[in-house]
N, C-alpha and C positions, 0 to 999 in steps of 0.2 A: 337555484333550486326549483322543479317540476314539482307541481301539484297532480297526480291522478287518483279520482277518487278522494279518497280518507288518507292515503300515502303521499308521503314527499320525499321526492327521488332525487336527489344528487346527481348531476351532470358531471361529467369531467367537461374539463375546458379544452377544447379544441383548436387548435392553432387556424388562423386564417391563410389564406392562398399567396397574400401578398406579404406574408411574414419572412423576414430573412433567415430563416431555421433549414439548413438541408443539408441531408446526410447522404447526398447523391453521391454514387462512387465507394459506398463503404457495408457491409455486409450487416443487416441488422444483428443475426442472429450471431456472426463473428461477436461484434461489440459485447450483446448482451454478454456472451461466454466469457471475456475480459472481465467484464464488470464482475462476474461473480466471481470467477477467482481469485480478483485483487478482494472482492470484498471477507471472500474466506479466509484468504489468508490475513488482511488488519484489523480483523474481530477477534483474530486469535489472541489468547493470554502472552502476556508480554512483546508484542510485536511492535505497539506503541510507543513503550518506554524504551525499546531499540533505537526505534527512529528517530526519540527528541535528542537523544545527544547530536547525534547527524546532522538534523537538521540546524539547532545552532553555534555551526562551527564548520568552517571549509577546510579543517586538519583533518587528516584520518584518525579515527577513531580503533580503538586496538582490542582485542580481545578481553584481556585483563580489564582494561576501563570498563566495558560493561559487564561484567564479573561484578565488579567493586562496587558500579550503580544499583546494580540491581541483584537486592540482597537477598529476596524469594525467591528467586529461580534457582534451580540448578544447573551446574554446568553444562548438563544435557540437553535438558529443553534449552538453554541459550544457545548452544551447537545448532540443533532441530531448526529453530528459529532463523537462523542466520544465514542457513544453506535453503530454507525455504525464500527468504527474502533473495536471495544470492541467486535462487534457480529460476522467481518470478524476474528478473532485470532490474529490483530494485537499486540494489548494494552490489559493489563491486569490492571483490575481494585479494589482497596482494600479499602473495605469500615470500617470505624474502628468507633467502637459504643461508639461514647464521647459525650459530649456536650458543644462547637458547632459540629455538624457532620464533621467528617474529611474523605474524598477520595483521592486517590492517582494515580495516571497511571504509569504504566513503561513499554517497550516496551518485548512484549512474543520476541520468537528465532525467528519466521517467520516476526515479526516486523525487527528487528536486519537483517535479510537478507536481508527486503525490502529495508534499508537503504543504506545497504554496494552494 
């Protein structure tokens, strides 16, 4: 913390020269753009409680299962949710040609990171 005057000014900390930190090779203003969309879309209402069943367990997890978890939401926003996770690269989705129709979710690598 900087004293000028009567005021005390907050520094941010500034990395040093010889710091291993470099994002050479990668597009700032790319990343940040990543950063907010993953963050728009895991702030969103129920997007969370999507993820936990995912994340403990290497089964696919089915439509119906997060239906039956998750007793707030409705069918729709859990649709909405799923195709948004589904279109970020989170979740991968397997649609299997039976009859009754059977889908499954299980978390892509970039999911699996998001978690860890």
């Amino acid at each position: 913390m900087k004293t000028i005057g009567k005021k005390k000014i907050k520094e941010l900390p500034v990395l040093q020269e010889n710091a291993n930190c470099s994002f050479e090779g990668y597009d700032a203003l790319l990343l940040m753009s990543e950063t907010a969309k993953l963050r728009n879309l895991i702030t969103k209402r129920g997007t969370l409680e999507i993820l936990i069943p995912l994340c403990c367990t290497t089964n696919p997890v089915r439509h119906k299962q997060f239906r039956n978890a998750l007793k707030g939401f409705s069918t729709r926003t859990l649709s909405i949710r799923l195709k948004e996770l589904e279109k970020g690269g989170i979740l991968d989705k397997h649609r299997y040609n039976e009859i009754p129709p059977r889908v499954e979710y299980t978390l892509t690598t970039k999911g699996q990171e998001l978690v860890e």
